[in-house]
N, C-alpha and C positions, 0 to 999 in steps of 0.2 A: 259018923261024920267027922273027915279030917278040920285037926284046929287048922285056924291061923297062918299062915306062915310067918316066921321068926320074923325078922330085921336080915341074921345073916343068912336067910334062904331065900329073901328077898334081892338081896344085894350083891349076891355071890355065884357065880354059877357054879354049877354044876361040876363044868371042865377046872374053872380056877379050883375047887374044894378039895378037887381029884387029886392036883399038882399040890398044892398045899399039905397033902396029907401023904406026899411023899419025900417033903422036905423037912429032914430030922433035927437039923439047925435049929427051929422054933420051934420043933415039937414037945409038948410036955403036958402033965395031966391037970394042971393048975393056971390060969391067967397070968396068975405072978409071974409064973416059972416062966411062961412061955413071953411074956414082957423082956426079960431081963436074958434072957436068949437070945432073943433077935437084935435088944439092943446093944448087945454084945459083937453082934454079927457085922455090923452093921457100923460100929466103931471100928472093926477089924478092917470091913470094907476099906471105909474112908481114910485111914492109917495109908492103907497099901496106895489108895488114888495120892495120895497127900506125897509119899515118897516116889511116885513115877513123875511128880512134876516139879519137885526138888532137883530129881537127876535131868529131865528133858534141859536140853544146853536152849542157849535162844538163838533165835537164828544168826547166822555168820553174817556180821555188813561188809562189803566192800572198802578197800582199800582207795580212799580217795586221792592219797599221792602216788598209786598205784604210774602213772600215766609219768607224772614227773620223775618218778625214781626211775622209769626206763628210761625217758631221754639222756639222765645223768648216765646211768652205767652203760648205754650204746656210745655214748659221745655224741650226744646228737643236741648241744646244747646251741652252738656256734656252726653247726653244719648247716652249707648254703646247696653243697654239691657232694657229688659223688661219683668213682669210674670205679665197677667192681669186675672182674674178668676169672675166667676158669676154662675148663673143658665139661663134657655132660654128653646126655642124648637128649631129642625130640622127639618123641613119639607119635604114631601115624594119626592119633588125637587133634595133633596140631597142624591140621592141615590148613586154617587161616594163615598160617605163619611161614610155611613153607609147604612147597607141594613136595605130596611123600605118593610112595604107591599105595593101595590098600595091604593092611599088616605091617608096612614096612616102617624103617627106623632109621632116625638121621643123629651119626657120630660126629659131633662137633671137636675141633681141633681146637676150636678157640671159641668162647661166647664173649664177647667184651659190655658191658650195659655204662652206660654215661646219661647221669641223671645233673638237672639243672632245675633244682625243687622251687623257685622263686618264680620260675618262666613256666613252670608244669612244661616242659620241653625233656625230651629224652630220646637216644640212639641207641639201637643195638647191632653190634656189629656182631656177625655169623659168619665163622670161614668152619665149611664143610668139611670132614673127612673124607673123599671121595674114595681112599682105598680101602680104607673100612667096612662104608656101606654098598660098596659094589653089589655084593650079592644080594642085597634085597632092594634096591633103588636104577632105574636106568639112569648112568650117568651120563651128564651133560655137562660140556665145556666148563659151566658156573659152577664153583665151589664158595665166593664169597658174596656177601648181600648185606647190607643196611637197612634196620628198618626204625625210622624217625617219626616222631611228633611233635609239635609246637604248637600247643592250646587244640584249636583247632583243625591245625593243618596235618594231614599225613603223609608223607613221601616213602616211596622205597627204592633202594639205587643196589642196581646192580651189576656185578665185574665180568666181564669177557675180555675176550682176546682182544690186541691192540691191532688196530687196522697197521700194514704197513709203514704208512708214512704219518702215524700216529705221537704225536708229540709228548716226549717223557714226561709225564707229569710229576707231582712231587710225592704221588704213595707210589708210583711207580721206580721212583729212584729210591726209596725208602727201601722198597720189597728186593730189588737188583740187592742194597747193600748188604742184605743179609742174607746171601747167596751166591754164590757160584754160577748159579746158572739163570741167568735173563729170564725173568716174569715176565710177561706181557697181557696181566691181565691189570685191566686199568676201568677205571667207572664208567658205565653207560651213564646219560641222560638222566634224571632225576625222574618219575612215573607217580603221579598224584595218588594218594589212595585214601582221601576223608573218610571215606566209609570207615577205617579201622582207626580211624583219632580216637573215639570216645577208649576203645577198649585198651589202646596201647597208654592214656591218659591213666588213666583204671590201675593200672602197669606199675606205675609212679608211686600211688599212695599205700600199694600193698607190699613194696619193701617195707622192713623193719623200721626206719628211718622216718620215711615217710607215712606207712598208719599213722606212728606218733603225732605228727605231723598236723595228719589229718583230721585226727582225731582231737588237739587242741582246739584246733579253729571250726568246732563242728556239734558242739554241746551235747561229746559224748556221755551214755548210761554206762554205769559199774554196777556188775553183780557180783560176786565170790563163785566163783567157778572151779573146783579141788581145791588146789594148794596155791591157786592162781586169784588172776580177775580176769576177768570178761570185758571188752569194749566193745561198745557198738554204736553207731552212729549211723546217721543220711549225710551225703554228699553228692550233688549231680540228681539226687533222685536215685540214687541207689543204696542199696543196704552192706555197710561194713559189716563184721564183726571177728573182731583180733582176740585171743588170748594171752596175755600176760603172765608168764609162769611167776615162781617164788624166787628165781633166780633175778625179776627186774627184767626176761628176756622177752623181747614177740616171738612167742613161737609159733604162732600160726593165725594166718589172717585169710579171711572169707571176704567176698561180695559175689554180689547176685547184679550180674549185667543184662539189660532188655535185650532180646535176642537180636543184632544188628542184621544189616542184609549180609555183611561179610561171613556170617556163622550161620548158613541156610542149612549148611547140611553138618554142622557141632551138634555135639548133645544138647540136650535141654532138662532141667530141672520139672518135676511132677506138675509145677504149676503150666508146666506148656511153653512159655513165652519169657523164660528166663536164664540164661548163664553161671551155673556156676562155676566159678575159679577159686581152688581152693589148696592155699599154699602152706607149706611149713617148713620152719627155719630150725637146724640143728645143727650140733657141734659148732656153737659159736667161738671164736680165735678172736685176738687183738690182733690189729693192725693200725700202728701208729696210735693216735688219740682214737680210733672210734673201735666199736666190737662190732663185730660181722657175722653172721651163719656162713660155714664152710661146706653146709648140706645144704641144698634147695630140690624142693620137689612139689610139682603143681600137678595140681588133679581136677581134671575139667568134667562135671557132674560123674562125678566116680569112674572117669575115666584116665590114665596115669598121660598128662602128654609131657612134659620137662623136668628131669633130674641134671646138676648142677652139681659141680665141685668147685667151688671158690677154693683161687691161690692167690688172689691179687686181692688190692683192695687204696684206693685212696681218697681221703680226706678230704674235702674241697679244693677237687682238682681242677684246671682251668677249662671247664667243658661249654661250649658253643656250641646251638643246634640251632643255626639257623634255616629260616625256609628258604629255599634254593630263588634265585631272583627268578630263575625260567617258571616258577611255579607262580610268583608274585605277578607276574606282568602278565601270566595268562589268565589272573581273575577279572 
C-alpha cells in the first residue's frame, strides 16, 4: 500500500516538478544549497529590473510657452492683418474653389490672399495662367476671380470683358497702366456664395499667424510631439490640430471641416461626414517684422489640391473686405 502523499506532492504538480527539474539555477543536492541559489538568482533578477528603470527617461511634458515663443519668432505679436501673394498650382482637388476639368490643373500667375484677423474677413484674389493651362483646361474669356468672406457672408466676383460703353473703372485703369495694351477685363456683379463662408472662415485660422491666434483664445492641449509640440483645440465645432517644430515654427496645421453642400462631390475622411484640409508650411523667410512659409501646400483628405510659392508678404496692411452693398440690401 502506497504511503501518504508528501506536502510537496500534494501541492506541486506534476508538470511544475517537470519544469523545476530542468531549471539548474536552483538546482542542488542540499536545501541550503538550493536556498541560497535561488536567492542569488533572484537578487540578480531584481539588480537587472532595478537598472532598466534607472535608465527608462520619464515621459516628455510639453512645452507650455511653446504657443507664445511662436507668436514671438513669426511677429505676430502686434499683427492685426495681413496681404501675402505668390504664384503656385491648383489641383483638380479643388474643384469648390475653381471649376477645373477632371485630371486637370490650374497655373496661377498670381495668388494674392488679404486677411483681416479681427473681422474673421478675408479675399483671395486668383489671376489664372491661361496659357499655361491650355492644354489641360477649356479656356474661357475668365482668367481672374475673387473669392471673399466676412463672418458669415461669402461673395465671389468675377472679370470679363468690358461691355463697349463700359465705364473705366479704377482696376481697370490700374491694369491699362501696366501695359501697353488695353485690358478690358473689369468685375462682374458680386454672386453670393454662403454656402462656402464656414470653409473659406476655416481659411483664416489655418495660416501660421492665425492658428496661433486661434489657438490662444481656444484653451488649447500641448503634447510633445518629436522635437516639437502639438496644438490642438475646438473652434466652431471643429477640430484644429497644428504642429509647432523646435524652430518656434507652425509647420503644419490640420482641421476636420463637416462636410458642407459646397463639397458634395470633395473627398471625405473615414469617418464619412468630414473634410479634411491638411496644410504645411516650409522654408520660412523674413519679411519685414514677421516670418512667413515661402512653401505652402494643402492636401485635402490625402488628396494634393494647392502648392504655393510666397514672394510677397506684408505686415498689417491696409486690408478691407467689405460685403458688397448689392449683397446687403438683398438680405
Amino acid at each position: 500500500m502506497r504511503d501518504p502523499a508528501t506536502a510537496d506532492e500534494r501541492f506541486v504538480s506534476p508538470a511544475s516538478v517537470e519544469r523545476a527539474a530542468t531549471m539548474p539555477a536552483c538546482e542542488s543536492t542540499s536545501r541550503t544549497g538550493q536556498l541560497w541559489v535561488c536567492l542569488a538568482a533572484l537578487l540578480t533578477a531584481g539588480a537587472s529590473v532595478l537598472a532598466q528603470a534607472q535608465d527608462a527617461k520619464p515621459p516628455a511634458k510639453p512645452d507650455p510657452s511653446a504657443i507664445d515663443a511662436a507668436v514671438l519668432t513669426l511677429g505676430g505679436v502686434d499683427l492685426r492683418s495681413i496681404r501675402y501673394g505668390g504664384t503656385g498650382v491648383i489641383h483638380a482637388g479643388a474643384q469648390p474653389l475653381l471649376s477645373t476639368s477632371p485630371g486637370g490643373g490650374i497655373v496661377l500667375k498670381s495668388y494674392e490672399v488679404s486677411i483681416d484677423y479681427p473681422a474673421s474677413a478675408m479675399s483671395i484674389d486668383v489671376m489664372r495662367d491661361t496659357a499655361a493651362d491650355a492644354g489641360t483646361l477649356p479656356v474661357s474669356g475668365e482668367n481672374r476671380r475673387i473669392y471673399a468672406v466676412n463672418g458669415a457672408t461669402a461673395w465671389d466676383v468675377s472679370f470679363g470683358p468690358a461691355l463697349p460703353d463700359a465705364a473705366i473703372t479704377k482696376t481697370t485703369a490700374v491694369r491699362r497702366s501696366k501695359s501697353n495694351v488695353v485690358n478690358t477685363l473689369v468685375p462682374q456683379p458680386p454672386q453670393s456664395n454662403d454656402g462656402a463662408a464656414a470653409e473659406r472662415r476655416y481659411g483664416i485660422w489655418v495660416t501660421p499667424h492665425g492658428f496661433l491666434k486661434a489657438a490662444l483664445a481656444n484653451q488649447p492641449a500641448l503634447r510633445p510631439a518629436g522635437s516639437g509640440t502639438e496644438v490642438s483645440f475646438y473652434s466652431g465645432g471643429q477640430r484644429f490640430v497644428g504642429f509647432i517644430n523646435s524652430k518656434s515654427q507652425v509647420e503644419r496645421v490640420r482641421v476636420w471641416i463637416k462636410q458642407p453642400s459646397t463639397f458634395a462631390k470633395a473627398p471625405v475622411d473615414k469617418s464619412g461626414n468630414e473634410l479634411l484640409i491638411d496644410t504645411t508650411y516650409t522654408d520660412y523667410a523674413t519679411f519685414g517684422k514677421v516670418s512667413f512659409p515661402t512653401r505652402i501646400v494643402q492636401v485635402r483628405t490625402g488628396q494634393p489640391t494647392l502648392e504655393l510659392l510666397i514672394t510677397s508678404v506684408q505686415a498689417n496692411a491696409p486690408v478691407r473686405v467689405s460685403i458688397p452693398e448689392t449683397l446687403t440690401n438683398a438680405r
